[in-house]
N, C-alpha and C positions, 0 to 999 in steps of 0.2 A: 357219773360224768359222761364219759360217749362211746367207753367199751360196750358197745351194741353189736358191733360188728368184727366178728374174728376170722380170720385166716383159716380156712377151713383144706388143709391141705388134703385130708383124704378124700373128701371128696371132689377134688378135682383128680386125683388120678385114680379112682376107686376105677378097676373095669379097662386102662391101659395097656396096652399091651409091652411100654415099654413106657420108664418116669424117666423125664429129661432129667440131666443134670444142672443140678440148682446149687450155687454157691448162696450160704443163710447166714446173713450172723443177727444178731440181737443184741441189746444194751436195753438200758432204763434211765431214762431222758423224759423231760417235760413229766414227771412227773408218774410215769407210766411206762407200759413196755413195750421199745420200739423192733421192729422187725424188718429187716432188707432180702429180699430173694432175688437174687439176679440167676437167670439162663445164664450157663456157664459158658465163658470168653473169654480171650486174653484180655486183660485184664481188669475182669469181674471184680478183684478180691478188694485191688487198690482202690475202684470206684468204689463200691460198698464202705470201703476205710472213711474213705475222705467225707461219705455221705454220714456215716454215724459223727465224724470229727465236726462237721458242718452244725449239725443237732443238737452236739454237745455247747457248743459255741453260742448257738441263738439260743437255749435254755440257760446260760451265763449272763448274755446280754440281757435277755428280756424277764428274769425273773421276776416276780412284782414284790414279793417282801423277804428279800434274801440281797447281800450288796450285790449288784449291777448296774448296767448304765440304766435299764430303765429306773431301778430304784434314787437312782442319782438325779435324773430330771426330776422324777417325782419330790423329791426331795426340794429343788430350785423353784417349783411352781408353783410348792404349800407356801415359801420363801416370798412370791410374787418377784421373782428372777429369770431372767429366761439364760438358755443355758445350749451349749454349741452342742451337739451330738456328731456321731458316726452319720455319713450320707447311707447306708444301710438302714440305720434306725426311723432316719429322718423320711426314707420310703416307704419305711411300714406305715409309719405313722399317716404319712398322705393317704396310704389307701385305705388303713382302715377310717380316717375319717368319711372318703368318699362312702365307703359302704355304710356305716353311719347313717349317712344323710340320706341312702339310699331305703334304709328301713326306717324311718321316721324315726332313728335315735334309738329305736326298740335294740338295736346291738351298739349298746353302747361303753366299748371300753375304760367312758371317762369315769366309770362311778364305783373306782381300789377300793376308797375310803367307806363306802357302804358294803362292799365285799368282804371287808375288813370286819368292821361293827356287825358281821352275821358270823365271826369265826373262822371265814373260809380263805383264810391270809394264814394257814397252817399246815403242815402235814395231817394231822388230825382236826375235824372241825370240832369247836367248843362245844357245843349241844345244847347250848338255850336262845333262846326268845330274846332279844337286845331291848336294851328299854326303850319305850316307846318315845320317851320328849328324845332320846338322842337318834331315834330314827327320824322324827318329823325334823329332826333339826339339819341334818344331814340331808331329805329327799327338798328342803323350803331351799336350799342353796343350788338344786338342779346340775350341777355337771353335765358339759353337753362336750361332744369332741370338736362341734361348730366353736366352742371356746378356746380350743388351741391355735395356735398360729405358726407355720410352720415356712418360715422363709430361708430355702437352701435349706443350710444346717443348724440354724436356729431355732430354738423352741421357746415359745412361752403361750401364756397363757390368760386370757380377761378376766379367768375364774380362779382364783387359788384353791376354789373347791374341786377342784381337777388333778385328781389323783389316776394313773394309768395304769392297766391292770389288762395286758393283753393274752390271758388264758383261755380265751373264747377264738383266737385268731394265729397264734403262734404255730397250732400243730398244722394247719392247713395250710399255712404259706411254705411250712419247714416241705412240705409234701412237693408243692413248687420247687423250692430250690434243690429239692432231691433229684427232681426231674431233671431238669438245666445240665447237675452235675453228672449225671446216668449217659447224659445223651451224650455230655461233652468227651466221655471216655469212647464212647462208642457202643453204650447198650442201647440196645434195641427192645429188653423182651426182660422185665424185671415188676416186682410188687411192692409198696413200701406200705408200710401199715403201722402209726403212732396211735397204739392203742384205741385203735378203731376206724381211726381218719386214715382212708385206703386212698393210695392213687396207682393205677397198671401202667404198664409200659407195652407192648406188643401181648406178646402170648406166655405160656408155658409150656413150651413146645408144640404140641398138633393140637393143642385145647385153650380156650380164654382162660385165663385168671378167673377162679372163681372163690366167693367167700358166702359164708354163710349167717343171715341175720337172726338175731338172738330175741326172744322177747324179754323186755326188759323186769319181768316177773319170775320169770323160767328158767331152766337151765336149758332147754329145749331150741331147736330152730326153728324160727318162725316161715323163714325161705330160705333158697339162695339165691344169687344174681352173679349172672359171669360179668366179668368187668371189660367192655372194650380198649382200646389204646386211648389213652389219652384220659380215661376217668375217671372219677374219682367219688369217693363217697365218704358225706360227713354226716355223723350221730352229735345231736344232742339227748342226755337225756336225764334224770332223776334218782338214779341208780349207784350211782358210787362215790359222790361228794354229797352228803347229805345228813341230816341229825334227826331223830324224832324228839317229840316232847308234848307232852299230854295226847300221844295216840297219835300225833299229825305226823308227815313227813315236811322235812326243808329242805330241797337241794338250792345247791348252789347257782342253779341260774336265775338272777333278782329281776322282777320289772323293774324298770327305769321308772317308770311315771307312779306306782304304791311305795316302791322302798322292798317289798316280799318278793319271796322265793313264788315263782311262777307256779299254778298246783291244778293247770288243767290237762296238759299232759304227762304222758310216764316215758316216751323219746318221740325224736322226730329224724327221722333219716332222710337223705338228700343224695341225690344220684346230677352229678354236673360233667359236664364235657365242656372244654375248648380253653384259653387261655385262665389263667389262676383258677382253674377246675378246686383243684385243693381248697387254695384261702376263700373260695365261696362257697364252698360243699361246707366247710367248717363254722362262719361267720353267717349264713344265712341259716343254717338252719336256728340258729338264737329267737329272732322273731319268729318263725313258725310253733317252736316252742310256748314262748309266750303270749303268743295268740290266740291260743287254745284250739280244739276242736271244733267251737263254731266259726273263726273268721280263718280258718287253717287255708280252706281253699282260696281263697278273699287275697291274701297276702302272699301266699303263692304265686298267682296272678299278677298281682301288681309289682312281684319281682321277676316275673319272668320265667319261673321256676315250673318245669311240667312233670321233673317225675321228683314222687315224694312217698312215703309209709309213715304212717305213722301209731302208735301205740297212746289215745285217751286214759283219762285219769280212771276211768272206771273199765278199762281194758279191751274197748272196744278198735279195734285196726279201721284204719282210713287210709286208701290207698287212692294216687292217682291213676288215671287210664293210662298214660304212657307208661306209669312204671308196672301197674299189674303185668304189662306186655311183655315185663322182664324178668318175672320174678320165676322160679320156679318150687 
């Protein structure tokens, strides 16, 4: 999935002469285990609360195959219904379409019902090969998110083939609203990290926030990277949703345009600064992924994107110049 990237606490104070005080708590949310370190403040403990309750709440609303609102639209749009939502839901939804249309479709949340027909609608994935006429029949109906329509609070949709499945975009927005609510209490200086999807807040007392990247083969570190205020860093990768079957690996991240699990990278990590740092550290790195190692830098580019690592199918690292300049 995109635990690529863990919270590497000692070495950030390995060598200290003295470790600030850190209020931590942890839960298991979105599927994965989330972590809050806030610089200790008055009151640290209640912002941290309200940031796990916050998490708890968009993993309810936006679950894809478990009852929620999202399951509930999906539900009105197999129906060819449209259907009122939350004005929260109805913003996700705009922006992940934007981003969408920003990757040529390559992140495209509209295609549940292919995610689905690969097994990965489970806590456990099924572990085989889907038949073939019901993938071709499934990728001939195209699901595009340009198929949704989204006025106010209204949804529907010109595709009933349009099933929404937003686990490619959830954790890095959740990363956004962490931030909003951090700041709104009054932290200044805190780390939130949804199983791998990192966003910093100021420091850790006299040193950056630092974590360390994992090769997606290894138990081992590949770098680390101190995190400035404000950024944040999203993994995609092939490592922990996934099934083999006759020697192959299948993760869970599918091209849009074959119907298959993407199979020329092993992750793809993304380092972003400035507004929705999170939800595009998290949602862009998809396309880079399924791009592969020859148009990696190509698509990077043309997103705008300048620091990136990455880990190829045959385990060779591709790193860009701005970020080597970070990495240690």
């Amino acid at each position: 999935m995109r635990v690529v990237l863990v919270f590497v606490c000692t070495l950030l104070f390995a060598g200290c002469a003295r470790e600030p005080d850190i209020v931590k708590q942890q839960a298991y949310v979105f599927g994965t285990l989330v972590e809050v370190s806030v610089v200790n403040t008055p009151g640290a403990e209640s912002a941290v609360a309200e940031v796990l309750a916050r998490f708890d709440a968009l993993h309810r609303q936006l679950h894809a195959w478990q009852p929620s609102e999202l399951s509930r639209l999906n539900a009105a749009l197999a129906r060819g219904e449209p259907m009122t939502v939350s004005p929260g839901l109805a913003a996700l939804l705009k922006d992940a379409q934007s981003l969408a249309a920003q990757t040529d479709e390559l992140f495209n949340p509209a295609i549940g019902r292919l995610i689905a027909l690969w097994g990965f609608h489970a806590d456990t994935p099924q572990g085989q090969v889907p038949d073939r006429q019901a993938l071709t029949r499934l990728l001939a109906q195209q699901p595009r998110m340009a198929h949704l329509l989204v006025a106010n609070t209204q949804v529907s949709s010109t595709n009933p083939a349009v099933q929404l499945d937003l686990g490619g975009y959830a954790k890095g927005a959740a990363l956004d609203e962490a931030a909003v609510i951090l700041k709104r209490h009054g932290i200044a200086n805190a780390l939130v990290n949804i199983g791998g999807n990192v966003l910093a807040l100021g420091q850790a007392g006299n040193r950056p926030w630092r974590v360390g990247i994992q090769h997606p083969r290894g138990a081992g570190v590949l770098a680390t990277l101190e995190l400035r205020d404000g950024e944040a860093v999203g993994t995609s990768g092939d490592y922990q949703r996934y099934f083999e079957a006759a020697g192959r690996r299948y993760c869970h991240i599918l091209d849009p345009r074959t119907g298959f699990p993407a199979a020329g990278m092993q992750s793809v990590t993304l380092l972003l600064h400035g507004p929705h740092a999170g939800t595009r550290s998290d949602a862009l790195s998809k396309p880079l992924f399924i791009a592969g190692p020859d148009k990696l830098a190509a698509r990077a580019r043309a997103l705008g994107l300048d620091s990136w690592l990455a880990v190829d199918a045959a385990g060779k690292l591709h790193v860009s110049p701005a970020m080597q300049t970070r990495l240690r």
